[in-house]
C-alpha positions, 0 to 999 in steps of 0.5 A: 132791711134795718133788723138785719135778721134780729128778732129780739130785744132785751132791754135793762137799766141799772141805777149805776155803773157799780149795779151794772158790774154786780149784774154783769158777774153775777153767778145767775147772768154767767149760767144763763150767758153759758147755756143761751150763747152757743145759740146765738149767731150774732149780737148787738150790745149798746151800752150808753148811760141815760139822764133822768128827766126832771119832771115839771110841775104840771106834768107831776100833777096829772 
């Protein structure tokens, strides 16, 4: 029930905002968004930024 009839997931991560845009109008993702969109019925696109956690000592160590 919570898939919603989704089978499938991608997941990326940019270092930047500016990344994200290069990527985003990148000739190659443009290609690849022309030929797979018309097979696609529906989507889902979450976009939110991430805080790296800064890693602790002890946990550096093991």
């Amino acid at each position: 029930m919570l898939t919603q009839g989704f089978t499938h997931a991608f997941t990326l991560t940019f270092n930047s905002k500016e990344d994200y845009g290069a990527y985003e109008s990148h000739p190659n993702h443009l290609e690849y968004a022309a030929v797979f969109s018309p097979s696609i019925e529906k989507c889902v696109v979450l976009n939110f930024p991430t805080t790296p956690l800064k890693q602790t000592p002890a946990a550096a160590a093991t």
